[in-house]
C-alpha positions in Angstrom: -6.3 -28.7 94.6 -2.9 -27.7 93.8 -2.6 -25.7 90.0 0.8 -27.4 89.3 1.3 -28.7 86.1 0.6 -32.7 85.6 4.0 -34.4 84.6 3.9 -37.5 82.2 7.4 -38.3 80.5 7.0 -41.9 79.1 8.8 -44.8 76.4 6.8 -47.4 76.1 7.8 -50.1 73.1 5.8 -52.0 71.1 6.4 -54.8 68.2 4.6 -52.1 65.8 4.8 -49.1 67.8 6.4 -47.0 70.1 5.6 -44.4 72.5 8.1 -41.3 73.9 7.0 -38.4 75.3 7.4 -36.2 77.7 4.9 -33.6 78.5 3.8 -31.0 81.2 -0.3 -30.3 81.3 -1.2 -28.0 82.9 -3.4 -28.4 86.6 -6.4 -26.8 85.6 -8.6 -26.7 82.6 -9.2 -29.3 79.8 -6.5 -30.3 78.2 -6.8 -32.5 74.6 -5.0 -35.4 73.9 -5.7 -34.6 69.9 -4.4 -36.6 66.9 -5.6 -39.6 64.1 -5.7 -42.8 65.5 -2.3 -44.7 66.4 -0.6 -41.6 67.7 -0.8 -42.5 71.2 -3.5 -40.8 72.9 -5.3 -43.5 74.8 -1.9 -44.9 75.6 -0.6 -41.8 77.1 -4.0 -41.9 79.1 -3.5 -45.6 80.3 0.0 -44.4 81.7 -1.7 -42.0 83.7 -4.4 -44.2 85.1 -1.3 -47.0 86.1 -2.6 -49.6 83.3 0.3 -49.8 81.7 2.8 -50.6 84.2 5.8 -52.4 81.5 5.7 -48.5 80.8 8.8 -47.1 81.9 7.8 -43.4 83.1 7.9 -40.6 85.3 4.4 -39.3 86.6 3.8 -36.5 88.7 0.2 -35.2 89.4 0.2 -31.9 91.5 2.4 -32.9 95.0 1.9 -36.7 94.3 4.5 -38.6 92.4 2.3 -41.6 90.6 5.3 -43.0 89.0 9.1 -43.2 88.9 10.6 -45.8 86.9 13.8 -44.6 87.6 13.5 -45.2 91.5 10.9 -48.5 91.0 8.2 -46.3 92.2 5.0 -47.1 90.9 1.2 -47.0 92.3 -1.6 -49.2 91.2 -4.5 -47.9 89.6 -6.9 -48.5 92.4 -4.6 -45.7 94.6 -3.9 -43.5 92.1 -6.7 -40.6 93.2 -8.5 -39.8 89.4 -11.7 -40.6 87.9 -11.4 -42.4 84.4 -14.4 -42.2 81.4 -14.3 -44.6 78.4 -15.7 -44.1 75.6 -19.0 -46.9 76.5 -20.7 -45.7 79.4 -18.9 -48.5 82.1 -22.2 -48.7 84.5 -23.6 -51.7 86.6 -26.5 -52.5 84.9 -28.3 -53.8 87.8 -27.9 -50.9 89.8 -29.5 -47.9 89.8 -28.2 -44.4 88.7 -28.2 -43.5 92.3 -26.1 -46.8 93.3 -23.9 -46.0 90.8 -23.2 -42.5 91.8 -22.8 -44.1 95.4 -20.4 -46.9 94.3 -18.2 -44.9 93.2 -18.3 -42.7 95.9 -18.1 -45.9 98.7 -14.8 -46.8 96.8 -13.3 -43.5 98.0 -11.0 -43.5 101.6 -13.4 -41.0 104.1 -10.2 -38.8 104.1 -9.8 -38.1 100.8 -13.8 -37.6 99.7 -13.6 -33.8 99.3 -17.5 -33.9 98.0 -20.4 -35.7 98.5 -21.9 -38.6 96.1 -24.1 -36.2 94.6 -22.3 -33.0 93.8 -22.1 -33.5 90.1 -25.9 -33.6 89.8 -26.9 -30.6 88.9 -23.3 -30.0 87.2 -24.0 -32.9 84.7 -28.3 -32.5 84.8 -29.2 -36.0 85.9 -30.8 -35.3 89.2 -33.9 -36.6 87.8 -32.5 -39.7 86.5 -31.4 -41.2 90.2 -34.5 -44.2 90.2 -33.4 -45.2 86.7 -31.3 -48.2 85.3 -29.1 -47.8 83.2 -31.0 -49.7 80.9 -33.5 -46.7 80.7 -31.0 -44.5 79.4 -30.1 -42.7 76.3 -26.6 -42.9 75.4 -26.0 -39.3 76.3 -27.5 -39.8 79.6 -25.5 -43.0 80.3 -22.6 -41.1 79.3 -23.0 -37.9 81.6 -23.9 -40.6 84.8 -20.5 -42.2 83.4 -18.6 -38.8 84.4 -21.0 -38.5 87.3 -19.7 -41.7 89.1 -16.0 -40.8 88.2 -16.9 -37.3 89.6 -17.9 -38.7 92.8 -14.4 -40.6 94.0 -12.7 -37.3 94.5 -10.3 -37.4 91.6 -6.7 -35.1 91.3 -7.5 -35.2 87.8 -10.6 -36.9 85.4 -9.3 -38.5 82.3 -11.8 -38.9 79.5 -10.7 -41.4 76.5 -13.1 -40.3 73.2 -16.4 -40.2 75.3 -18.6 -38.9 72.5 -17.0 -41.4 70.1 -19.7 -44.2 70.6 -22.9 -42.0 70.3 -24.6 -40.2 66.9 -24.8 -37.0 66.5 -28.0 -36.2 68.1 -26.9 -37.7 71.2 -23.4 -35.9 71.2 -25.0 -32.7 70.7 -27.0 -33.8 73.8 -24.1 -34.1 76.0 -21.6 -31.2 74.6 -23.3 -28.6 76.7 -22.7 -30.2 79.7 -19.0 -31.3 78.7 -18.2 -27.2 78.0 -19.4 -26.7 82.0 -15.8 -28.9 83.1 -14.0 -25.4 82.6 -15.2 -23.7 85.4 -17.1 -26.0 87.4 -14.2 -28.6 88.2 -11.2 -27.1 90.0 -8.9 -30.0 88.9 -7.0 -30.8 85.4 -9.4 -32.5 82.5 -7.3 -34.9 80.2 -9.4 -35.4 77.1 -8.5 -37.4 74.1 -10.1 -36.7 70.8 -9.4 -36.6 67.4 -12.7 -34.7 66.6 -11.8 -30.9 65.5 -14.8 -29.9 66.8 -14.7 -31.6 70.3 -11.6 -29.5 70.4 -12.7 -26.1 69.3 -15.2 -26.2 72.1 -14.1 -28.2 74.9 -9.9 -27.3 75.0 -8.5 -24.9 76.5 -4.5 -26.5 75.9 -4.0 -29.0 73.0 -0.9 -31.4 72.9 -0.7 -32.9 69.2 0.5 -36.2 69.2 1.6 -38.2 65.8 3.1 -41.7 65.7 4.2 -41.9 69.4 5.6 -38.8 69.6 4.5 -35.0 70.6 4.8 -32.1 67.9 3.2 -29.7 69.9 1.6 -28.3 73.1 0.1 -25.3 74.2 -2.9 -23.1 74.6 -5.7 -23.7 71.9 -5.9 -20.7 70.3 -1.8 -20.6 69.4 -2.0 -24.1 68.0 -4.5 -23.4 65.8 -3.0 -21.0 64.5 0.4 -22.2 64.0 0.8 -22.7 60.0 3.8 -25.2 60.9 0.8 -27.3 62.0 -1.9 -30.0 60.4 -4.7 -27.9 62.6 -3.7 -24.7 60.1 -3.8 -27.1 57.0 -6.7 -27.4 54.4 -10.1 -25.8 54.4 -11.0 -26.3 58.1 -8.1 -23.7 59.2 -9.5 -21.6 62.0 -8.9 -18.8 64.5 -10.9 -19.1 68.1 -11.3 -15.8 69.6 -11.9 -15.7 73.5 -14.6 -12.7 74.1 -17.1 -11.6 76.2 -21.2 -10.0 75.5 -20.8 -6.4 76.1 -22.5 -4.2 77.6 -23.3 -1.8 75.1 -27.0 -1.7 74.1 -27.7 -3.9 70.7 -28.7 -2.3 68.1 -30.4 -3.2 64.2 -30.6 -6.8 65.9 -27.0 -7.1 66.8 -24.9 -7.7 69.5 -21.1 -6.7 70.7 -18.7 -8.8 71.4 -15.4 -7.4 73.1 -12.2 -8.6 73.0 -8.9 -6.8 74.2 -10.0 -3.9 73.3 -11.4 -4.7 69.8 -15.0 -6.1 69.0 -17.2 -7.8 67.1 -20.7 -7.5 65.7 -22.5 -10.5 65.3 -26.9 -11.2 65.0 -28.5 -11.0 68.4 -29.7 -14.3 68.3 -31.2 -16.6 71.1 -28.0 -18.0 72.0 -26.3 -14.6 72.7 -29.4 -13.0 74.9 -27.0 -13.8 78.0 -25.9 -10.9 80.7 -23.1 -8.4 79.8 -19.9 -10.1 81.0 -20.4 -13.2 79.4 -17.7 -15.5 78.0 -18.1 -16.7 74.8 -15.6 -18.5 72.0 -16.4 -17.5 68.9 -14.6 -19.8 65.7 -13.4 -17.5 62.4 -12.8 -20.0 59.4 -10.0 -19.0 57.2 -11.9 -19.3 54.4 -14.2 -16.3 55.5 -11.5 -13.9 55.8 -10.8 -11.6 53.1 -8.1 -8.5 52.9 -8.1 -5.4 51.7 -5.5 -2.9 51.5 -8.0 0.3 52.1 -10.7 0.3 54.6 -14.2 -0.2 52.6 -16.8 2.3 53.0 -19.4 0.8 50.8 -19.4 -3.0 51.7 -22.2 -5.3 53.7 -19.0 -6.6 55.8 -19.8 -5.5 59.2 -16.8 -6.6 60.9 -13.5 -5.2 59.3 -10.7 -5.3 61.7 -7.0 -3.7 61.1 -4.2 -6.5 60.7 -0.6 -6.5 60.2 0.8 -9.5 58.0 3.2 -11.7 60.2 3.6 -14.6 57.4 2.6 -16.5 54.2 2.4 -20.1 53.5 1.7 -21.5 49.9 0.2 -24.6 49.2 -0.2 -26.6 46.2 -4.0 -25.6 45.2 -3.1 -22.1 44.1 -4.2 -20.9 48.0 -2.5 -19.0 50.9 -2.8 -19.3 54.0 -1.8 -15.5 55.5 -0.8 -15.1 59.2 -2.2 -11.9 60.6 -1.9 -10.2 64.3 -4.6 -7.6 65.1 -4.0 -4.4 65.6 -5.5 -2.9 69.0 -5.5 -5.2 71.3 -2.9 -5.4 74.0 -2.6 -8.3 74.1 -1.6 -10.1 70.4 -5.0 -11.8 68.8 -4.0 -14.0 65.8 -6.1 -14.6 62.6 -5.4 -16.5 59.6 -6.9 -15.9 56.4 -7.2 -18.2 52.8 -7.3 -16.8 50.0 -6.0 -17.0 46.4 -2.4 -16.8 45.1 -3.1 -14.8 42.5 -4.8 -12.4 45.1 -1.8 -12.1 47.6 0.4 -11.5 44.1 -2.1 -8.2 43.2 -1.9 -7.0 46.6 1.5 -7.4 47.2 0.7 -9.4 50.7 4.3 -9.7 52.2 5.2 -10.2 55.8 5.0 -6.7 58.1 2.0 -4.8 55.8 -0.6 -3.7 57.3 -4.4 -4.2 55.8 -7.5 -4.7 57.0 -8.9 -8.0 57.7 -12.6 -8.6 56.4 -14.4 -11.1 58.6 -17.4 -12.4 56.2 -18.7 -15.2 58.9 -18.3 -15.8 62.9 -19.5 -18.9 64.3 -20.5 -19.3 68.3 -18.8 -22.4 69.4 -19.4 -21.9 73.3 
């Protein structure tokens, strides 16, 4: 697989609605498809897949040109090369998940198949479920057969519309763990759409916002989160994700270290972090949990205290603000936002290019 960018530049009217973008994804990774409902994810998805074909677009994926309005190009669905989830698990019922896997597999030209039926067993953890109907499924295993099947036609790139939107929580919590393996088990692009912040804290690695039709924003995950121009920034839910990895430095008092450009972090040496030295993890700071202080405290229970430099300000109406920092150390720039009150930034004199030190009170692992 080619890692050039997907293409999708689109205007598609409606009586209530109307769609125009134009957007570059890029070929590998997950990207998110994020915003409330009626912004035009699913729809930007169907223009991909060749479903809506009034649409008048251009649609490039890797070397293939899908669609080109402007020259009357346009291929049907059943050639475009890409593997499509919904958000019901679409299986035949009266075949078994082995069947299933194979369908989809059959429906595949012997030229293009670039893996056999069953490579996404052990990826997905439904090996044992081959014999089964799908009748004698949990939701979360229909769901992960679901991506199986559309795993086993090859696809240039695996479009995924809401699939955790039609199970409960236990059963979503089921499947995430598998979902977070797409990063660097698949070496072709992931569109997902969601308008769950959580599905995108874990599972995104670029996020295009999307709101009435139209795009606001794309980019990697981490900057749009932290954009304060942004809805993701807004409220009490504002959040940095910081991309680190377990070091190898022995734990100590029950902690572990995680390192990050050259900075770290302490957090408890729980059962989720007794993985190798080397490890990836993303690791979720709320705003909210972020304090600042204009000296370094000697005398605090804090463990993690980082030095910041102020980079902007944003007031809101409920006596809050959200501060922009950049961490100091790193080469490579690490953003952080902190909440706190107005009447604190006035005592401190929080302005734009100060440097304090940021006071991380919580750390969550997301993946």
């Amino acid at each position: 697989m080619s890692d050039a960018p997907l293409t999708l530049k689109a205007h598609l009217a409606r009586d209530t609605f109307t769609l125009d973008v134009d957007l570059r994804l890029p070929g590998k990774g997950i990207t998110a498809l994020f915003g409330p409902s009626g912004s035009g994810k699913t729809t930007c998805l169907r223009i991909l897949a060749g479903l809506e074909p009034t649409a008048h677009a251009h649609v490039v994926v890797g070397d293939e040109t899908w669609q080109d309005s402007e020259r009357g190009l346009f291929v049907p669905v059943h050639r475009r090369a890409l593997g499509y989830v919904f958000q019901e698990a679409s299986l035949f019922d009266h075949l078994t998940v082995e069947k299933n896997l194979r369908f989809g597999f059959d429906r595949t030209p012997p030229a293009q198949r670039h893996h056999p039926w069953d490579h996404a067993l052990d990826l997905l953890g439904i090996a044992h479920l081959l014999q089964r109907r799908p009748n004698e499924l949990s939701g979360g295993e229909r769901q992960r057969v679901s991506i199986a099947r559309a795993l086993a036609t090859s696809p240039r790139v695996l479009l995924m519309d809401e699939p955790l939107a039609a199970l409960d929580a236990a059963r979503k919590a089921e499947i995430l763990p598998w979902l977070e393996q797409l990063h660097t088990a698949l070496q072709i692009p992931v569109v997902y759409v969601t308008h769950s912040a959580d599905e995108l804290m874990r599972l995104a690695d670029h996020v295009i916002l999307l709101a009435q039709g139209q795009m606001q924003a794309q980019g990697p995950v981490q900057d749009i989160l932290t954009r304060t121009d942004l809805p993701l920034s807004q409220g009490d839910a504002a959040s940095t994700l910081i991309e680190a990895r377990i070091s190898g430095a022995a734990p100590a008092d029950g902690l572990c270290v995680l390192d990050f450009g050259g900075a770290h972090l302490l957090l408890p040496h729980t059962q989720a972090l007794q993985r190798p030295p080397g490890t990836p993890l993303r690791v979720r700071i709320h705003a909210r949990d972020v304090s600042l202080a204009l000296d370094k405290a000697a005398q605090t229970s804090v463990l993690n205290i980082l030095p910041a430099t102020v980079t902007g300000l944003l007031a809101d109406d409920t006596g809050q603000v959200l501060v922009s920092l950049q961490l100091q150390g790193p080469p490579t720039p690490v953003r952080l936002l902190s909440r706190i009150s107005q009447l604190s930034a006035r005592k401190l004199g929080i302005a734009p290019g100060m440097q304090l030190f940021a006071q991380i009170k919580g750390v969550a692992l997301v993946r």
